[in-house]
C-alpha positions, 0 to 999 in steps of 0.5 A: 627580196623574198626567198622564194622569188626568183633570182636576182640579175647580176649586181654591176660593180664599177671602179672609179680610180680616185685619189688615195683619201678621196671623200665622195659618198659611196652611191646609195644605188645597186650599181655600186663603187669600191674605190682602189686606194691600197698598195698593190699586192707586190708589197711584202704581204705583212705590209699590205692593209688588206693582209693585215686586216684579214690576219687581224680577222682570223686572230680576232676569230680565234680569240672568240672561238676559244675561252679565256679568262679575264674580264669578264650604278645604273644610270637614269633614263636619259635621251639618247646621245650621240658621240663621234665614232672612228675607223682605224687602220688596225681594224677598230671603231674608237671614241672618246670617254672622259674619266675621273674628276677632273675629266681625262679624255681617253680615246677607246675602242667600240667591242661588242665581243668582249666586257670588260672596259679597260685604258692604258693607266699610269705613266708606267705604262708599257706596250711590247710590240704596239706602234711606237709613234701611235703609242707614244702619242695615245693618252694614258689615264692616271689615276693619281690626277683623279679625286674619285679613284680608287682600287677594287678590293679583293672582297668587292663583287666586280672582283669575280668579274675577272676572277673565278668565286674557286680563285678567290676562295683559294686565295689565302691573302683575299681579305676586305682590305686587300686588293683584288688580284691582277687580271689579265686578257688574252685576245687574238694576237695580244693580251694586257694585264693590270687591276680593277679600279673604279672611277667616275665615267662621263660617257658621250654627251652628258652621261655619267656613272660614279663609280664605274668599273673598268681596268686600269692596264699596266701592261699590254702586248700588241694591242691598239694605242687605244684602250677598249670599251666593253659593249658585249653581255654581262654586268661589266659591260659600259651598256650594263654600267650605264643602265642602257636599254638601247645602244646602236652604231653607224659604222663608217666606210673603211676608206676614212680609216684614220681620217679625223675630219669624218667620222661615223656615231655611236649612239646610246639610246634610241636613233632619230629616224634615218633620212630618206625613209629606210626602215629598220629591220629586226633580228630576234638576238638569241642566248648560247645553248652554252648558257652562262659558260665563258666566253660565249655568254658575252655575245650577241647570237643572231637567229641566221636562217639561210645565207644566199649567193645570186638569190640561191641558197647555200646549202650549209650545216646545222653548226651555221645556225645554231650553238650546241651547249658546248658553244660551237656553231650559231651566227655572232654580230661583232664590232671588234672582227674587221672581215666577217669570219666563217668556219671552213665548213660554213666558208666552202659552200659559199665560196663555191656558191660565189665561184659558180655565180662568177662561171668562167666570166672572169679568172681566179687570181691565185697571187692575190689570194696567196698574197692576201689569205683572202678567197676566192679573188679575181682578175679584172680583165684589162681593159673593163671597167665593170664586173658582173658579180652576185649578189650575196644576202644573210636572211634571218628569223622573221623574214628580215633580209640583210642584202649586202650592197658589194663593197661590203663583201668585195674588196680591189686588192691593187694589181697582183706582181708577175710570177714566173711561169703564171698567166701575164694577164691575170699576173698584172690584173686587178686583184676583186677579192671576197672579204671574208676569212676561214680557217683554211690552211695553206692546202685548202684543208682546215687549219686549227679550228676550234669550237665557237662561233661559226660565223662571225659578222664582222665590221666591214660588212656592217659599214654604212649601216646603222645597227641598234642593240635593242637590249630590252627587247632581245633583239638587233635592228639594222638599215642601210644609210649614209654613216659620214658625218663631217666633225 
């Protein structure tokens, strides 16, 4: 649909109410199913998928927005490969690397936010405040079992990949023999610490790099069960290590969260063509006004044109298109942030935009957005089987148009509790919410925010579509298809 076409009628949403871990495929059609298999709201807030997954946003949201310090052999031209790629209930994308000689398979989380790779490493690893079972049962890597291992010196270049040229200088115990300091990354609501080594990488399907670099982390707090695989910018970057020109993901539906028999793909190089036809689409990638400042160097900028809300366009400001050179503003892609981030100034205009489409069809459910620190939420009303809801599109430079079919966007949120006082029949409705997250305080005013990116495309809205980084070419190609494959 073209921006100067007319608007588009309503989407229909209908809501199948099938089991808890049903496997049907989502209808590839504008009439659209979400399927309801979250706790209802009543339970305490920090227990609810839904509220952990957007406070895990907003932390994630956080960490891009601000600078931190850590991390910041190309390989042959090969064909493309393809690994198993799947969803987590904290929010991630894992797949599985092998390490070392002989090979660890070590499970590891897709982040094109960040690009530095590091695993858990040594029996001595230690995790505050991570999940005790899944931690137990996360495998660690030990480099004392590998042949190729070795420490990163504090002389060797991938050093300043986590150290500052001044740090280095400063140190008076920084010699060819010695070993490159500790690093340490801060991230939303964690961070892990350890060193840099350098081993021998078997990537999916056949790729490998001798002596890659990555971080062995002895420490962490509050991170996943899981280590993490740099896919951002920069020379640390598995895609830079690897000698990629070309890497793309197919992202799969939330609702196979921690599912292992379906999984979605990563593929690095380039993808067959999608059955059915479905081309792709090209959004030029654009570089940070901040150039080579951290850490908005690492990210892949999206050249956002107009965002549109019922084929209407949402009156936005600069700061949602382009960053200054201090880095604050401009449009990211991110695997790693699960709802799609707006800064309050970015994020009003379009719930406004969202609430007028709605008019007075439907009534605001207050408890599920307080429950949840998701907005604007609505009541189904007892007894319908359907809600009429905009439609809600991202349009770039070139005229590519990214038009979200409505479980991307929209969440069931289970039925919000009674509240003493409030509507009976909004108060045991069916709670429809927007999964997108702001900055907003509890008075609707702007919490704390800081500079950075305005607009963070997260992961939820990226399901069911395979999204290529077309590297060499500067630019990021996305269509829409079925990602669940059986394994």
């Amino acid at each position: 649909m073209g921006m100067g076409m007319a608007p588009p009628p309503l989407l229909l949403l209908s809501f199948l109410l099938l089991p808890l871990l049903s496997t049907a495929a989502p209808a590839p059609t504008t009439t659209l199913r979400l399927y309801r298999h979250l706790p209802h709201v009543e339970e305490a807030a920090h227990h609810h998928p839904l509220s952990r997954l957007a406070a895990a946003s907003l932390a994630r949201a956080a960490h891009l927005k601000g600078h931190r310090r850590g991390a910041t052999s190309k390989g042959s031209k090969q064909h493309p490969q393809a690994a198993a790629l799947y969803p987590h209930s904290y929010g991630g994308y894992a797949f599985t690397a092998s390490l070392g000689t002989p090979p660890q398979p070590l499970p590891v989380l897709l982040d094109t936010g960040s690009h530095l790779t590091w695993v858990p490493c040594t029996s001595k690893y230690q995790c505050s405040d991570c999940p005790p079972a899944a931690a137990a049962a996360a495998p660690v890597f030990h480099p004392n079992n590998s042949s190729t291992s070795r420490i990163i010196g504090c002389r060797n270049p991938s050093c300043l990949w986590v150290h500052s040229a001044a740090h280095l200088a400063a140190a008076t115990n920084c010699t060819r023999s010695s070993v490159c300091p500790p690093y340490a990354v801060v991230y939303g609501s964690g961070s892990t610490a350890g060193l840099l080594i350098a081993d021998t990488l078997r990537a999916p399907a056949g790729r490998t790099v001798q002596s890659f670099v990555l971080g062995c982390s002895l420490v962490s707090v509050h991170q996943p069960p899981s280590g993490l695989a740099g896919f951002g910018r920069g020379a640390p970057s598995l895609p830079a290590q690897l000698g990629l020109n070309k890497f793309g993901y197919c992202l799969l539906s939330r609702r196979f969260d921690d599912n292992a028999a379906v999984s979605g793909s990563l593929v690095l190089g380039d993808a067959k063509p999608a059955a059915g036809g479905n081309s792709m689409q090209y959004v030029p990638l654009v570089r940070s006004a901040a150039g080579d400042k951290q850490p908005y160097a690492v990210y892949y900028y999206l050249a956002l044109t107009a965002v549109t809300v019922g084929g209407k366009a949402v009156r936005l400001p600069e700061r949602a298109f382009a960053a200054n050179a201090a880095g604050s503003g401009g449009a990211i892609v991110d695997s790693g942030t699960t709802f799609t981030y707006l800064h309050p100034t970015v994020f009003q205009p379009v719930a406004d935009a969202v609430v007028a489409a709605v008019g007075a069809r439907y009534k605001r459910s207050k408890d599920a957005e307080d429950g949840l620190g998701l907005r604007p939420c609505f009541a189904l009303p007892q007894g319908a089987k359907s809600m009429a809801l905009p439609e809600l599109s991202l349009h770039f430079k070139g005229g590519a148009e990214m038009k979200l079919p409505l479980e991307n966007y929209f969440v069931v949120a289970g039925r919000a509790p009674p509240v003493p006082g409030a509507d009976a029949a909004v108060s045991s409705a069916e709670a429809i919410c927007l999964a997108v997250v702001t900055d907003l305080g509890a008075n609707g005013g702007a919490g704390d925010v800081t500079g950075g990116p305005a607009i963070i495309l997260g992961s939820f809205q990226q399901q069911n579509y395979y999204v290529e980084y077309d590297l060499a070419n500067e630019r990021l190609g996305f269509r829409r298809q079925p990602c669940a494959a059986s394994s």
